[in-house]
mmCIF file as gemmi writes it, N, C-alpha and C atoms, coordinates in Angstrom:
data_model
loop_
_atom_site.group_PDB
_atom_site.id
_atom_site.type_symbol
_atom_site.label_atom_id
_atom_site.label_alt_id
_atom_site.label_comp_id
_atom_site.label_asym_id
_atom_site.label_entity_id
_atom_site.label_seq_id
_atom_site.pdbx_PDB_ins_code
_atom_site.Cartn_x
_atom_site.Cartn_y
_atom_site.Cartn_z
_atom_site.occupancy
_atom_site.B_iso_or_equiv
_atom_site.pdbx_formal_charge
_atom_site.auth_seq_id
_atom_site.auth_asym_id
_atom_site.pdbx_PDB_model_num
ATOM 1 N N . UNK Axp A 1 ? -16.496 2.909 -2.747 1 0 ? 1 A 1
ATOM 2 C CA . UNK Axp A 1 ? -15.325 2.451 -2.038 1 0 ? 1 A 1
ATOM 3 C C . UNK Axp A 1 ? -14.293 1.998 -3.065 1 0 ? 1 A 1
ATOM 4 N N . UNK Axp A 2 ? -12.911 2.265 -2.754 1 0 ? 2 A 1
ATOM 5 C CA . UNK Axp A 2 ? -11.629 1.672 -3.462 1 0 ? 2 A 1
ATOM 6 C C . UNK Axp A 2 ? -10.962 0.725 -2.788 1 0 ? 2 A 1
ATOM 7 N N . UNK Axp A 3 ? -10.504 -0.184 -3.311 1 0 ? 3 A 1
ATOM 8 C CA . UNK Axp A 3 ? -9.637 -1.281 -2.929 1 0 ? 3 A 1
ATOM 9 C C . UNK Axp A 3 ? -8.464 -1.056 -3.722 1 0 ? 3 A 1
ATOM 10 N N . UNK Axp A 4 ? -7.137 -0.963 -3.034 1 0 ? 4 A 1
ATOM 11 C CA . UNK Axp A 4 ? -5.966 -0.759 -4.116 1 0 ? 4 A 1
ATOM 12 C C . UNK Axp A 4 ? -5.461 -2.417 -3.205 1 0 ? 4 A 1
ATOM 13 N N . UNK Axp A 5 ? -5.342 -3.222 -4.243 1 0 ? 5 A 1
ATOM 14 C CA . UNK Axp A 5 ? -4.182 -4.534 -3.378 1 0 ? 5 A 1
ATOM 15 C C . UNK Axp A 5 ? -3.527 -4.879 -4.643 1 0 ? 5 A 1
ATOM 16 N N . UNK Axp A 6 ? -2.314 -5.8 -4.033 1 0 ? 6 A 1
ATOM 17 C CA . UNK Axp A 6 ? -1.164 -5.837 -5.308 1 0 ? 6 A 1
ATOM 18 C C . UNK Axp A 6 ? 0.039 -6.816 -4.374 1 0 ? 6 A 1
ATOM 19 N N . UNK Axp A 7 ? 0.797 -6.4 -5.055 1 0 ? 7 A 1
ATOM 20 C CA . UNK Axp A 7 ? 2.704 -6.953 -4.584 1 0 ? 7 A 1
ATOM 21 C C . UNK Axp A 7 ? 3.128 -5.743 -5.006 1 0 ? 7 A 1
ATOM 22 N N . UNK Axp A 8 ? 4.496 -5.7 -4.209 1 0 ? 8 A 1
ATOM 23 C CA . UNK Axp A 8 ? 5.724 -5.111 -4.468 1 0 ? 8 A 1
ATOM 24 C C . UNK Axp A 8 ? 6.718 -6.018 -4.546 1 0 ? 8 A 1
ATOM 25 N N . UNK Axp A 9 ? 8.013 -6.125 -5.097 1 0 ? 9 A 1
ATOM 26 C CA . UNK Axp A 9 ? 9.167 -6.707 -5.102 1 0 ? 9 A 1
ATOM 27 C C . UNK Axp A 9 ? 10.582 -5.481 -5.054 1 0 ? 9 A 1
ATOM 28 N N . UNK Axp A 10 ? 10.56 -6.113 -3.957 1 0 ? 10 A 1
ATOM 29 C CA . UNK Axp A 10 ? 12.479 -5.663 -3.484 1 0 ? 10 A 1
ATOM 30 C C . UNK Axp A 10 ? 13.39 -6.609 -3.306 1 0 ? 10 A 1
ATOM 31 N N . UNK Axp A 11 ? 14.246 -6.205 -3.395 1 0 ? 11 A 1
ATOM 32 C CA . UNK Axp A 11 ? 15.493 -7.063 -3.166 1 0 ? 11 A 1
ATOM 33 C C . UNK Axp A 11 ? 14.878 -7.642 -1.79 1 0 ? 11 A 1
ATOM 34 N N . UNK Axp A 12 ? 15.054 -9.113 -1.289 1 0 ? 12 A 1
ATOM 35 C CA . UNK Axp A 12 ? 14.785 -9.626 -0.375 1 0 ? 12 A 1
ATOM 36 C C . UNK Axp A 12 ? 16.064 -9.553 0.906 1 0 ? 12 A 1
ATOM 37 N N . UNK Axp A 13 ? 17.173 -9.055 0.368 1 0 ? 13 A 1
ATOM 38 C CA . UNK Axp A 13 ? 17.806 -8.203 1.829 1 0 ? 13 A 1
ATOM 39 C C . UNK Axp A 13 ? 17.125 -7.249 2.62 1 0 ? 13 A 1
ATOM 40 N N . UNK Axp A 14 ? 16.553 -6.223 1.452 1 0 ? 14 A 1
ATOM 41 C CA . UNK Axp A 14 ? 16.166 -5.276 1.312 1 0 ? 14 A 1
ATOM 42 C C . UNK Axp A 14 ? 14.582 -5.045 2.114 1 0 ? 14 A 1
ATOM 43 N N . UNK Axp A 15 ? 13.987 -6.009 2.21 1 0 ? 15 A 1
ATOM 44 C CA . UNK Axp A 15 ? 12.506 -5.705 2.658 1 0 ? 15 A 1
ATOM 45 C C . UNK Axp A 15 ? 12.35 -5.334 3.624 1 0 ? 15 A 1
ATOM 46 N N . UNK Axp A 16 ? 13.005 -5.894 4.754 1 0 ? 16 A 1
ATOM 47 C CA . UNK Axp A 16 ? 12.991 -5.506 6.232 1 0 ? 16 A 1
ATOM 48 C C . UNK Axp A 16 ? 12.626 -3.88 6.309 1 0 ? 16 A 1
ATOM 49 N N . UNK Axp A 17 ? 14.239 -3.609 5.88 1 0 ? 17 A 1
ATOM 50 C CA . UNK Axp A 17 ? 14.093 -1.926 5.785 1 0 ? 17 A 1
ATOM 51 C C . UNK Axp A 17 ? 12.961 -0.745 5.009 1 0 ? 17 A 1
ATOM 52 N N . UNK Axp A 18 ? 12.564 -2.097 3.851 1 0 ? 18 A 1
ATOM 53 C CA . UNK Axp A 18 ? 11.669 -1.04 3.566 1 0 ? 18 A 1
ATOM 54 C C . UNK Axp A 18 ? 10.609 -0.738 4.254 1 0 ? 18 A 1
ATOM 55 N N . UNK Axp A 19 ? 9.914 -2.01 4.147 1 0 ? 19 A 1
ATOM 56 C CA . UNK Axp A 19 ? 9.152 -1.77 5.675 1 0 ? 19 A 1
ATOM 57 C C . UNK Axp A 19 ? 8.822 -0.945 6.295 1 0 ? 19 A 1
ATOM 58 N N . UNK Axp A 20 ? 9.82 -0.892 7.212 1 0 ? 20 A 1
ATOM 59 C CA . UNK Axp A 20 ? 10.383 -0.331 8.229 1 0 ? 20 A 1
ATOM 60 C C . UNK Axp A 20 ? 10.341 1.465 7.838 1 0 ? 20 A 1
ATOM 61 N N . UNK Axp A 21 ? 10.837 1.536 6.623 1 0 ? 21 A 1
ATOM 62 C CA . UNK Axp A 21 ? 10.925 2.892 6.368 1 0 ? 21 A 1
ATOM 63 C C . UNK Axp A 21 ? 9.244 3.362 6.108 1 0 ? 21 A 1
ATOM 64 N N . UNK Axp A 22 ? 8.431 2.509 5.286 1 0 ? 22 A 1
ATOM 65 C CA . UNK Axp A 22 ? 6.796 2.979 5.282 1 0 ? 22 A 1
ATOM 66 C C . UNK Axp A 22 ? 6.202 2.552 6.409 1 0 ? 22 A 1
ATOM 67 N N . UNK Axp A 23 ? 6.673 2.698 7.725 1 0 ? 23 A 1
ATOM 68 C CA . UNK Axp A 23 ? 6 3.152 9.198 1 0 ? 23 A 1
ATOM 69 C C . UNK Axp A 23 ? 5.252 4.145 8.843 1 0 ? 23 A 1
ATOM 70 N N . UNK Axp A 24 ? 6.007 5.169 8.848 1 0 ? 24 A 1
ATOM 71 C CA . UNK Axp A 24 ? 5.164 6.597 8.916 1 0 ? 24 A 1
ATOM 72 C C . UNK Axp A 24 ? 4.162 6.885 8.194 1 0 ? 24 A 1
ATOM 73 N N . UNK Axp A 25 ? 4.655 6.496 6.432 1 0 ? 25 A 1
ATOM 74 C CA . UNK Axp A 25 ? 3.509 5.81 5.711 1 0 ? 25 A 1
ATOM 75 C C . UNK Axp A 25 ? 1.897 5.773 6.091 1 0 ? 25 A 1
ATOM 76 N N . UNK Axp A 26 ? 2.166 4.55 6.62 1 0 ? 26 A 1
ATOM 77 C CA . UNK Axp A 26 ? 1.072 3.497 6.824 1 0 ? 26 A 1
ATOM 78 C C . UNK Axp A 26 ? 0.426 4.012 8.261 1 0 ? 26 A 1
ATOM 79 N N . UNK Axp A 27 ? 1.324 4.857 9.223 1 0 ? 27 A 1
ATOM 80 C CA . UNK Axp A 27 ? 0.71 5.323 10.275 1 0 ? 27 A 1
ATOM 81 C C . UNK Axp A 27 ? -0.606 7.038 9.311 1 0 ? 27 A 1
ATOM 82 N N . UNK Axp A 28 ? 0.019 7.606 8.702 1 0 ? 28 A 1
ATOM 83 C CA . UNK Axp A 28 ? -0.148 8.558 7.996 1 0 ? 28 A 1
ATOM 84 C C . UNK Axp A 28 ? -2.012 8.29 7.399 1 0 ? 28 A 1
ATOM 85 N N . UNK Axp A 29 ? -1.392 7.224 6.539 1 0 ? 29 A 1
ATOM 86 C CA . UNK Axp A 29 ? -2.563 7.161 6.025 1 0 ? 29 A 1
ATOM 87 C C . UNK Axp A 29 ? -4.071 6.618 6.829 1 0 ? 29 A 1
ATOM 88 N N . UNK Axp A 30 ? -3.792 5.857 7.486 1 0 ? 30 A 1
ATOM 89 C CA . UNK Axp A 30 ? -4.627 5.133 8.894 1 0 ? 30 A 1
ATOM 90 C C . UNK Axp A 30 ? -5.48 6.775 9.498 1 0 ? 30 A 1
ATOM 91 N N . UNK Axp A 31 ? -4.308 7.299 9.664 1 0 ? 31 A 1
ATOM 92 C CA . UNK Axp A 31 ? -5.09 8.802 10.24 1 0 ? 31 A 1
ATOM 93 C C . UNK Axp A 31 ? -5.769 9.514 9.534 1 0 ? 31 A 1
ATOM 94 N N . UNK Axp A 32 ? -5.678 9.135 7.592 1 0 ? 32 A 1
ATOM 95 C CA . UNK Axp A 32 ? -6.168 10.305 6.88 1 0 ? 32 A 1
ATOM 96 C C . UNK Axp A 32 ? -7.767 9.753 6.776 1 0 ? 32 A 1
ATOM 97 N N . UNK Axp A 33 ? -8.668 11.103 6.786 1 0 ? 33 A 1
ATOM 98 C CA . UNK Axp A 33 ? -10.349 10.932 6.86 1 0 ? 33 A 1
ATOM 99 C C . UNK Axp A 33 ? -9.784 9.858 5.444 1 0 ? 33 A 1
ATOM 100 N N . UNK Axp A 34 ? -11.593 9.041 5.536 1 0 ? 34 A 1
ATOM 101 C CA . UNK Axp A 34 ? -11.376 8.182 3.939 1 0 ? 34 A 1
ATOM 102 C C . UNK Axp A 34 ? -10.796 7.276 4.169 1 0 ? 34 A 1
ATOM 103 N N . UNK Axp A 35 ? -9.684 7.025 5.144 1 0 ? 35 A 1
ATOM 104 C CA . UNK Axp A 35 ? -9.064 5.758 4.538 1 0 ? 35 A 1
ATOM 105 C C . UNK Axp A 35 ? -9.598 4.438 6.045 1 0 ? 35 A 1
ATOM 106 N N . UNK Axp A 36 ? -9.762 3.534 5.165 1 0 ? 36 A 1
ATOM 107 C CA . UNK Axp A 36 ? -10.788 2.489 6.166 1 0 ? 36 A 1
ATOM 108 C C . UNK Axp A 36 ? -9.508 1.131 6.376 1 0 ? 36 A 1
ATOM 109 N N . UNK Axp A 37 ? -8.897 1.42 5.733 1 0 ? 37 A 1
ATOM 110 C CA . UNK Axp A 37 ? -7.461 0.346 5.599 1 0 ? 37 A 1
ATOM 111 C C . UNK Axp A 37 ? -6.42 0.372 5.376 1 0 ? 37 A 1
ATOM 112 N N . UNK Axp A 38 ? -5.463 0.019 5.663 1 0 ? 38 A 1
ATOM 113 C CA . UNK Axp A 38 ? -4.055 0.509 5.032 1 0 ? 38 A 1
ATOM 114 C C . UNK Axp A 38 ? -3.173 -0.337 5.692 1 0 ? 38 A 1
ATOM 115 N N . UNK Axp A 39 ? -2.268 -1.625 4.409 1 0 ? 39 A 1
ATOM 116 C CA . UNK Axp A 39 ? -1.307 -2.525 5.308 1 0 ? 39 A 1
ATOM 117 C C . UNK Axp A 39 ? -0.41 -2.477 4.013 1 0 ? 39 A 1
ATOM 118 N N . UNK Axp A 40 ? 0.849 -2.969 4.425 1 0 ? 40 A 1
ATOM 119 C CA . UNK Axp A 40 ? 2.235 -3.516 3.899 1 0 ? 40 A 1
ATOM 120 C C . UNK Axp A 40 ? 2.701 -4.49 5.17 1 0 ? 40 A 1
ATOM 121 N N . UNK Axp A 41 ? 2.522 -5.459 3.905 1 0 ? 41 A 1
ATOM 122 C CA . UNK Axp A 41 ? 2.915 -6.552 4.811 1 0 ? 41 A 1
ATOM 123 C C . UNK Axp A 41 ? 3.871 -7.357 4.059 1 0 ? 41 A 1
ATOM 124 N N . UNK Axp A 42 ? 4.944 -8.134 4.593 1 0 ? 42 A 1
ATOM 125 C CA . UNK Axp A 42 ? 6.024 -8.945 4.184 1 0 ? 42 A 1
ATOM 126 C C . UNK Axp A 42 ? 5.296 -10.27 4.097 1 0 ? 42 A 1
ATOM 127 N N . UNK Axp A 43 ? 5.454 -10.954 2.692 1 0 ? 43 A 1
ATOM 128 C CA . UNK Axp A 43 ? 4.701 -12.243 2.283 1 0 ? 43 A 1
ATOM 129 C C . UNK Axp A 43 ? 5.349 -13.349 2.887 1 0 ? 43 A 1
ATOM 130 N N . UNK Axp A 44 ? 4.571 -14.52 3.659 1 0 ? 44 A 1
ATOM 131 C CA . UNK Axp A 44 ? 5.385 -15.592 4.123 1 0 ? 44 A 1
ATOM 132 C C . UNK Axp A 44 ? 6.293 -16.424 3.054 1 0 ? 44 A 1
ATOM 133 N N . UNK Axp A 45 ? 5.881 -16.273 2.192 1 0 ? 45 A 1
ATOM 134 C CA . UNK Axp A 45 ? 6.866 -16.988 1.021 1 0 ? 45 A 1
ATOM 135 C C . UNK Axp A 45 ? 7.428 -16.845 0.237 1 0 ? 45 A 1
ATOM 136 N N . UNK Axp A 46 ? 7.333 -15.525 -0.097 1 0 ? 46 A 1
ATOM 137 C CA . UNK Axp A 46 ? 8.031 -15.21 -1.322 1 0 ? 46 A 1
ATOM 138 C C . UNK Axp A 46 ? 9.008 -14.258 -0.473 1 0 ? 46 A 1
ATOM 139 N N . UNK Axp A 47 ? 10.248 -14.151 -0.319 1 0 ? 47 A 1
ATOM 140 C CA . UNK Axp A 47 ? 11.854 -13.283 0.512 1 0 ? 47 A 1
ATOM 141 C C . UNK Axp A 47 ? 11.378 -11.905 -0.069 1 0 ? 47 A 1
ATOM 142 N N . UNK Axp A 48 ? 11.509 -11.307 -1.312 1 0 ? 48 A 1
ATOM 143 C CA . UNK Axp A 48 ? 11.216 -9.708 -1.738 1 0 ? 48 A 1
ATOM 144 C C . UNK Axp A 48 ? 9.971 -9.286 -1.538 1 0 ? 48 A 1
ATOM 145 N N . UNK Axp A 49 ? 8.67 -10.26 -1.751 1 0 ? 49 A 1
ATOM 146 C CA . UNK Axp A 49 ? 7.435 -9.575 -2.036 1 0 ? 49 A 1
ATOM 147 C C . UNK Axp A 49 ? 6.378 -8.799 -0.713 1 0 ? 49 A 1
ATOM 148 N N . UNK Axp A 50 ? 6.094 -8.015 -0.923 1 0 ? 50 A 1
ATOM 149 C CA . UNK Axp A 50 ? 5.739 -6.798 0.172 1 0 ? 50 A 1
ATOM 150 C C . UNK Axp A 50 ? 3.927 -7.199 -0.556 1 0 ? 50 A 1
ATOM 151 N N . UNK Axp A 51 ? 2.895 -7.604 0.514 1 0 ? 51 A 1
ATOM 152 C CA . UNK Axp A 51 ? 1.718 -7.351 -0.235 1 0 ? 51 A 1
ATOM 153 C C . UNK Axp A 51 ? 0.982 -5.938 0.478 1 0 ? 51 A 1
ATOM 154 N N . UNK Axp A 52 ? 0.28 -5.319 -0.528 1 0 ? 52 A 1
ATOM 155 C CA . UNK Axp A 52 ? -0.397 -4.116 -0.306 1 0 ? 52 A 1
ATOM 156 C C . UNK Axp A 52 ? -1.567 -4.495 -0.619 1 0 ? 52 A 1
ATOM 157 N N . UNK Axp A 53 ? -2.189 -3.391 0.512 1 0 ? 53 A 1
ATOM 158 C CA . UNK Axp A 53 ? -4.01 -3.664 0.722 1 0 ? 53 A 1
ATOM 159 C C . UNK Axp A 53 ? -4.349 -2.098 1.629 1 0 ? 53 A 1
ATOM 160 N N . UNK Axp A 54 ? -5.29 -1.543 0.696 1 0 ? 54 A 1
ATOM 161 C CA . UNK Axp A 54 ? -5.695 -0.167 1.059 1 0 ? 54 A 1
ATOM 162 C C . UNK Axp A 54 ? -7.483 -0.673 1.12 1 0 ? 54 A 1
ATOM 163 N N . UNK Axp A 55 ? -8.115 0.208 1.787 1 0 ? 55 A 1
ATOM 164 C CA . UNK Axp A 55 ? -9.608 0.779 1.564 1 0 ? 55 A 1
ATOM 165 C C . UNK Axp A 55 ? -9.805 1.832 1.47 1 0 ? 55 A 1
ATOM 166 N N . UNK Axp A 56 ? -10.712 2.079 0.84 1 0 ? 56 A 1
ATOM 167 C CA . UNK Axp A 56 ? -10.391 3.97 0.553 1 0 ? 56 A 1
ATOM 168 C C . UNK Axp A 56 ? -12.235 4.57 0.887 1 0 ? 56 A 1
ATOM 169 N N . UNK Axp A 57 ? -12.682 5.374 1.202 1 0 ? 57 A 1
ATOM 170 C CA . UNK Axp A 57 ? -14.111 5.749 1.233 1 0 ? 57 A 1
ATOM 171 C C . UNK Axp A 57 ? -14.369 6.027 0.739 1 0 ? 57 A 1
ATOM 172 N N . UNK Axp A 58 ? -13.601 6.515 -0.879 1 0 ? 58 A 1
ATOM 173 C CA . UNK Axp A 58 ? -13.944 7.296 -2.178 1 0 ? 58 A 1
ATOM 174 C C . UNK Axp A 58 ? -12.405 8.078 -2.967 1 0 ? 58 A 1
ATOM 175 N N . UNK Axp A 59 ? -12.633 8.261 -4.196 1 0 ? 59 A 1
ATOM 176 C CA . UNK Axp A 59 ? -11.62 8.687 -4.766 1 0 ? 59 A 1
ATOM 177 C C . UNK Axp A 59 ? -10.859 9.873 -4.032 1 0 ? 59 A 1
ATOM 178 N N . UNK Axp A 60 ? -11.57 10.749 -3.806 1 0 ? 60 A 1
ATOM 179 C CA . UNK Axp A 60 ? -10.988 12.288 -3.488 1 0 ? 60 A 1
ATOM 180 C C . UNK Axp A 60 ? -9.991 12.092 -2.469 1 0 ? 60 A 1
ATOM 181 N N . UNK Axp A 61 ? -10.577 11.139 -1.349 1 0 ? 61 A 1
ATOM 182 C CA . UNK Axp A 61 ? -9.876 10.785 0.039 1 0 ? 61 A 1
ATOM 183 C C . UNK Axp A 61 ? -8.69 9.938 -0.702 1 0 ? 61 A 1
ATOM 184 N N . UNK Axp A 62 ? -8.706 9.495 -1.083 1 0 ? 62 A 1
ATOM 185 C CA . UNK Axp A 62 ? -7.55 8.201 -1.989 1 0 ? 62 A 1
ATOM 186 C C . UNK Axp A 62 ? -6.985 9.597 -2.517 1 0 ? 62 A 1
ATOM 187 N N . UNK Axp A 63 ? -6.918 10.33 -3.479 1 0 ? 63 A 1
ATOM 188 C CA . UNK Axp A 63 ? -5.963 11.125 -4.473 1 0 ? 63 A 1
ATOM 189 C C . UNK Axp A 63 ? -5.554 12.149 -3.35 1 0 ? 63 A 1
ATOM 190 N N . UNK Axp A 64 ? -6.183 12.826 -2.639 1 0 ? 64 A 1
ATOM 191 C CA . UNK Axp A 64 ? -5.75 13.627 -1.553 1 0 ? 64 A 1
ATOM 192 C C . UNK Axp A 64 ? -4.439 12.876 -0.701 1 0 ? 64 A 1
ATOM 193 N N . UNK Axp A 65 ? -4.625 11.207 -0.161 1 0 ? 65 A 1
ATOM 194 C CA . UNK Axp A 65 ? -3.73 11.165 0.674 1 0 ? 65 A 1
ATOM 195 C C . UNK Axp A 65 ? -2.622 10.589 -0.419 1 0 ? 65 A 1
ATOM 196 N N . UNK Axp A 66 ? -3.067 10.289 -1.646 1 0 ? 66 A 1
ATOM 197 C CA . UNK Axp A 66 ? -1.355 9.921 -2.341 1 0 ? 66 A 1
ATOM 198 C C . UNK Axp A 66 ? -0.38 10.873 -3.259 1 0 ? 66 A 1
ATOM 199 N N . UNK Axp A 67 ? -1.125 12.318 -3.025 1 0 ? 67 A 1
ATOM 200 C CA . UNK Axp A 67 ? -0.322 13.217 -3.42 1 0 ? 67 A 1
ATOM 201 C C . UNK Axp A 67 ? 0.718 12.628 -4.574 1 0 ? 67 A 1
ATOM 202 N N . UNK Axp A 68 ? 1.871 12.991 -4.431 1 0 ? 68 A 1
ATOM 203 C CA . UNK Axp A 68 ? 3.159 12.677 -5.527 1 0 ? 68 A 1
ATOM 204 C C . UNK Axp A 68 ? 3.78 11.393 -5.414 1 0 ? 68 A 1
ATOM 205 N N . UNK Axp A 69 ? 2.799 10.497 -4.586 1 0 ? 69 A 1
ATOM 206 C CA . UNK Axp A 69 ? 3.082 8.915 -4.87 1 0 ? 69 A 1
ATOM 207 C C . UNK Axp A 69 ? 4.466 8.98 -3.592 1 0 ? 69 A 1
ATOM 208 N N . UNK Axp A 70 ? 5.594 7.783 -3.98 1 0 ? 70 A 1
ATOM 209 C CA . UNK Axp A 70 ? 6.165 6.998 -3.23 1 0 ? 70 A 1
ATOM 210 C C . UNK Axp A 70 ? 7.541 8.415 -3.114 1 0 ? 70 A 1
ATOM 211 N N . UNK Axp A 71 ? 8.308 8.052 -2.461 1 0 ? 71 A 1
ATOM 212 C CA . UNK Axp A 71 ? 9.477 9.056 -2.408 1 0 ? 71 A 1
ATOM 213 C C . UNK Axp A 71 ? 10.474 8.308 -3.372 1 0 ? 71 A 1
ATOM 214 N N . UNK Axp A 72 ? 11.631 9.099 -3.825 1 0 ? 72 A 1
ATOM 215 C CA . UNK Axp A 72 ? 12.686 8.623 -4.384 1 0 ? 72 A 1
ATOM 216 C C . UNK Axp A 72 ? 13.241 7.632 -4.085 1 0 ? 72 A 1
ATOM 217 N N . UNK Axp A 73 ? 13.908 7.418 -2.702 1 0 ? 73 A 1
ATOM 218 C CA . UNK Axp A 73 ? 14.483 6.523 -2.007 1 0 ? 73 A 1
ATOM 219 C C . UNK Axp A 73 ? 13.659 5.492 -1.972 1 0 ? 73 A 1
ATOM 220 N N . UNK Axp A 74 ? 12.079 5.176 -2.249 1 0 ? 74 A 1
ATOM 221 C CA . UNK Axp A 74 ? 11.327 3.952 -2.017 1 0 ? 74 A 1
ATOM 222 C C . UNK Axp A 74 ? 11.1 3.153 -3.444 1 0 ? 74 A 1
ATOM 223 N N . UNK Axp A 75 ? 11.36 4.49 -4.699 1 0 ? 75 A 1
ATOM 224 C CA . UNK Axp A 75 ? 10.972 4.071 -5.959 1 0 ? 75 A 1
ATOM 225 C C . UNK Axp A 75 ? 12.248 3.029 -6.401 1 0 ? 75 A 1
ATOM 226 N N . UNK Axp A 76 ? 13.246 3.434 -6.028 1 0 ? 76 A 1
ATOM 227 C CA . UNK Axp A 76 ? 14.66 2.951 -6.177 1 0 ? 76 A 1
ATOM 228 C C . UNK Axp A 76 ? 14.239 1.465 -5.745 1 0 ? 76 A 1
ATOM 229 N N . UNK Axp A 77 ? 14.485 1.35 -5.019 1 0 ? 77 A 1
ATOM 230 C CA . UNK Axp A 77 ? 14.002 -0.306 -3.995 1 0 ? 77 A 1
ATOM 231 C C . UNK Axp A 77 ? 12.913 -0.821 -4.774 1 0 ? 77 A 1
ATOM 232 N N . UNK Axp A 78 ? 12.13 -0.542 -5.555 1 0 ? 78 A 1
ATOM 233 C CA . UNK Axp A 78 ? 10.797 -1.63 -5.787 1 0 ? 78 A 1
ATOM 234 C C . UNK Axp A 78 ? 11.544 -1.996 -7.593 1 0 ? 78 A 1
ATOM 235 N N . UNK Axp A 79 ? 11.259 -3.311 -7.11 1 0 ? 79 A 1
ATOM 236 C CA . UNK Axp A 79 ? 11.992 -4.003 -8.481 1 0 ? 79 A 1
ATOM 237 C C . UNK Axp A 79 ? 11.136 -4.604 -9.565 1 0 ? 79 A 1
ATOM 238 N N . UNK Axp A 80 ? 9.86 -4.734 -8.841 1 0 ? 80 A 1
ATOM 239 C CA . UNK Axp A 80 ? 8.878 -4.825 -9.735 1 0 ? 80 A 1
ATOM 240 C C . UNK Axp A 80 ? 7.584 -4.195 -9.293 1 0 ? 80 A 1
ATOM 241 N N . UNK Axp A 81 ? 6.233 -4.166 -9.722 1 0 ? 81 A 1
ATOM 242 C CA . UNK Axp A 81 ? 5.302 -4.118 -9.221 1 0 ? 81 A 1
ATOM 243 C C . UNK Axp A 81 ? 3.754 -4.379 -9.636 1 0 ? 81 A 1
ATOM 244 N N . UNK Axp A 82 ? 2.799 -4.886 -9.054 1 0 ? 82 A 1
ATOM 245 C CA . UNK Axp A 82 ? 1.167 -5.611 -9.611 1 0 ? 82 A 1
ATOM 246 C C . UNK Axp A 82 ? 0.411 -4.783 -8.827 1 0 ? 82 A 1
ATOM 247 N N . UNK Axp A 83 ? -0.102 -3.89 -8.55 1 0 ? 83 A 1
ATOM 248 C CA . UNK Axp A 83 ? -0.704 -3.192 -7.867 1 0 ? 83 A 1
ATOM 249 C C . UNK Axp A 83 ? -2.28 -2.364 -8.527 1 0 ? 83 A 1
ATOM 250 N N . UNK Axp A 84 ? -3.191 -2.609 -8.054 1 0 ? 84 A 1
ATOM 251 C CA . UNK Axp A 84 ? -4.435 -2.819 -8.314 1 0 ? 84 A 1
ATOM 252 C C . UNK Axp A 84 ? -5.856 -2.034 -8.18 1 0 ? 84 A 1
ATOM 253 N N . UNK Axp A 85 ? -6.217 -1.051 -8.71 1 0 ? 85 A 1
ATOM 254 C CA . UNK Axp A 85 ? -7.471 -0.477 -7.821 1 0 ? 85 A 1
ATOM 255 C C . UNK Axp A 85 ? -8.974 -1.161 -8.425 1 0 ? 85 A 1
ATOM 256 N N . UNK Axp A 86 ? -9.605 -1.337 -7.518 1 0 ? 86 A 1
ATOM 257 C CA . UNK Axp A 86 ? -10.75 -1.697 -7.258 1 0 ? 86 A 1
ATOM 258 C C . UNK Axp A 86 ? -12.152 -1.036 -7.04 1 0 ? 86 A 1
ATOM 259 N N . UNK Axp A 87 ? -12.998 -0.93 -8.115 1 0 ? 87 A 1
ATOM 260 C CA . UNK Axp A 87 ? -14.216 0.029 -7.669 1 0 ? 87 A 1
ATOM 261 C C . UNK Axp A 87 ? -15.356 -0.559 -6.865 1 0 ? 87 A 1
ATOM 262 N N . UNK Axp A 88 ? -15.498 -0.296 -5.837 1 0 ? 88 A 1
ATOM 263 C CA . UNK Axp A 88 ? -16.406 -1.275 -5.532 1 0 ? 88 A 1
ATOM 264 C C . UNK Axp A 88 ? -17.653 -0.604 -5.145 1 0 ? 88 A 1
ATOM 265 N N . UNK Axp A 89 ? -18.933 -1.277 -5.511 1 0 ? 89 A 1
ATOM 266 C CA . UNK Axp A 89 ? -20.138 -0.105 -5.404 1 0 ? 89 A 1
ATOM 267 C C . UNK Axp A 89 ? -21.01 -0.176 -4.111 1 0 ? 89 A 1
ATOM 268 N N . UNK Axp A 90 ? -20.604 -1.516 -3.785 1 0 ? 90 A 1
ATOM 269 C CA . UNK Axp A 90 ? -20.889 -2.358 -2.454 1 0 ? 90 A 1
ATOM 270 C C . UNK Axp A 90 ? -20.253 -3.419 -1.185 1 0 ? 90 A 1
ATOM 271 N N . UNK Axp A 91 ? -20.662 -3.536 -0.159 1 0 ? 91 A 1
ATOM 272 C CA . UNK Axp A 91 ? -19.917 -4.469 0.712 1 0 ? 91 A 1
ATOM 273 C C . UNK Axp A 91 ? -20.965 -4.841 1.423 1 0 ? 91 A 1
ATOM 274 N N . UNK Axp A 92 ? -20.418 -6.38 1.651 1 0 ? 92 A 1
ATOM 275 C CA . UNK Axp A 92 ? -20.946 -7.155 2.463 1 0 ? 92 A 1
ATOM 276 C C . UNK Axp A 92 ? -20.62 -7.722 3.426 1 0 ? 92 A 1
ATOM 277 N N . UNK Axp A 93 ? -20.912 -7.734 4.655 1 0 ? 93 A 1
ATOM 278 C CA . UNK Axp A 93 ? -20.374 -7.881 6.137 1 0 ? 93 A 1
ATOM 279 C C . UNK Axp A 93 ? -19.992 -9.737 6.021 1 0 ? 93 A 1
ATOM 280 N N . UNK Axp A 94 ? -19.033 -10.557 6.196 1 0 ? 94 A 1
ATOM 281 C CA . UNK Axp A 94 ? -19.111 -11.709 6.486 1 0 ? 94 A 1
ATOM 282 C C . UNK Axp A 94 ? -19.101 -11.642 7.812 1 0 ? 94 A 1
């Protein structure tokens, strides 16, 4: 299993829309086999920061659904970024 989690930073005018624009995104990936998770979410405290949190069922399913990465128009908008993958060999139910 993969865990990708992290931040994004956008302009904090700016987040709403981005958001908004990775709907399809985040609907996309939810549907692709492999993927067990998939959020962008707007942080309660910090105005720009977008946190990301994927599960993945294995690499192939992960590289299959991120193809050529983010679009132009989304790379523009991210002003910084911490973003993270995770190998994980196991899970445990809490």
């Amino acid at each position: 299993m993969i865990i990708v989690a992290g931040s994004l930073n956008v302009a904090p005018e700016h987040r709403s829309a981005y958001l908004d624009h990775c709907r399809e995104v985040i609907s996309s990936a939810r549907s692709t086999p492999g993927c067990l998770d998939f959020h962008l979410s707007a942080d309660p405290l910090e105005a720009g920061r977008i946190n990301v949190y994927e599960r993945w069922r294995g690499r192939t399913e992960l590289d299959t659904f991120r193809g050529s990465g983010t679009d132009d128009e989304q790379n523009a908008q991210i002003l910084g970024a911490d973003v993270r993958e995770y190998i994980c060999d196991r899970e445990i139910r809490l």
